[in-house]
C-alpha positions, 0 to 999 in steps of 0.5 A: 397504248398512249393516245399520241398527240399528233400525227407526224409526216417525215417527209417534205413531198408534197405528194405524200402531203396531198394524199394523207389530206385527201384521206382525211388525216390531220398531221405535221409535216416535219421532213426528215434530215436522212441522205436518201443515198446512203445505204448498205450497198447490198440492198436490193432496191426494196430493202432500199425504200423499206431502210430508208422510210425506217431511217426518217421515222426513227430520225424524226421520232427520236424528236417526238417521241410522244406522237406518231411518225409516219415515214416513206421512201419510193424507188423505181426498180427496173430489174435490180437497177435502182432508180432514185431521184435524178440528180439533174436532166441528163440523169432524168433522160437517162432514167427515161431511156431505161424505162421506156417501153419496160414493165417496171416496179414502184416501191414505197417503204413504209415506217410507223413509229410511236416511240413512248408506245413502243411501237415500231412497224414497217413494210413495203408496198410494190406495184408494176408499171407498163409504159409506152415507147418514148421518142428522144423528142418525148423525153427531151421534152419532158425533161425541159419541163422539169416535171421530172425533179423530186421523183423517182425514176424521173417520172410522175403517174400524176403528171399530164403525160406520165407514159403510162399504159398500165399499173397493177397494184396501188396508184397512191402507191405509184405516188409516193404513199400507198394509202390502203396499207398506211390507213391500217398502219396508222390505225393500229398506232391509234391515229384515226380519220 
């Protein structure tokens, strides 16, 4: 297998960003152009997460077809309601009303591609997350602090009250990028630490 050049995030999350620099990893970020609500109607939400991680590696390896291209999505899924980003703060309370109180799921798809070497991996990671009954004041406070923008189900494990009682399963996951199954990924493209 070819030694790629370089190590390519598609994704613009600063999430994600942090987590591979904290992991050691040397990369470009080159964010995916990829409407992230657009996808076959009949998905369940994690064929959802795992399609559209496939659509921004592909997308942004059709560019850099010599180098690897790590691509993620992450969805929240309470039953089989699919919970994406919110598209403003009455969507974000809305999320956070369906959310409160629930056991719910964190998916995040996962692509690799190293085109020249023909490799084309993908999968995905769920972990369950338990929170705690929100009052209207917690969730209109929350939403007035915009922490809510750019994450799925309107929300952040990472946040300073994320209302979070319990997780199983990967925390980097609950971020955005689950770091344990993306470090072996990586290493079977030939991308080291």
């Amino acid at each position: 297998m070819p030694t790629p050049s370089q190590l390519i995030l598609a994704s613009a999350s600063p999430r994600r960003q942090q987590i591979l620099k904290d992991a050691g990893y040397a990369f470009t970020v080159y964010p995916a152009s990829v409407d992230e609500e657009s996808f076959p109607a009949t998905l369940k939400p994690g064929d959802v997460a795992e399609f559209l991680a496939e659509q921004k590696a592909n997308s942004v390896a059709e560019k850099f077809a010599e180098d690897v291209v790590l691509g993620a999505d992450t969805v929240v899924a309470y039953l089989d309601t699919l919970l994406g980003k919110p598209r403003d703060p009455a969507d974000a309370g809305r999320m956070l009303r369906l959310l409160s109180g629930t056991t719910h799921s964190v998916i995040t798809g996962i692509a690799v591609v190293h085109a020249a070497a023909g490799l084309f991996r993908h999968t995905r990671v769920l972990s369950a997350v338990s929170m705690r009954q929100l009052t209207d004041d917690e969730i209109a406070r929350y939403v007035a602090s915009n922490e809510w923008q750019g994450k799925a189900g309107g929300y952040g494990i990472q946040d300073p009250d994320p209302f979070v009682t319990r997780i199983s399963g990967s925390q980097t996951n609950i971020v955005g990028l689950p770091m344990e199954l993306v470090g072996e990924m990586l290493n079977e493209a030939g991308v080291k630490i």
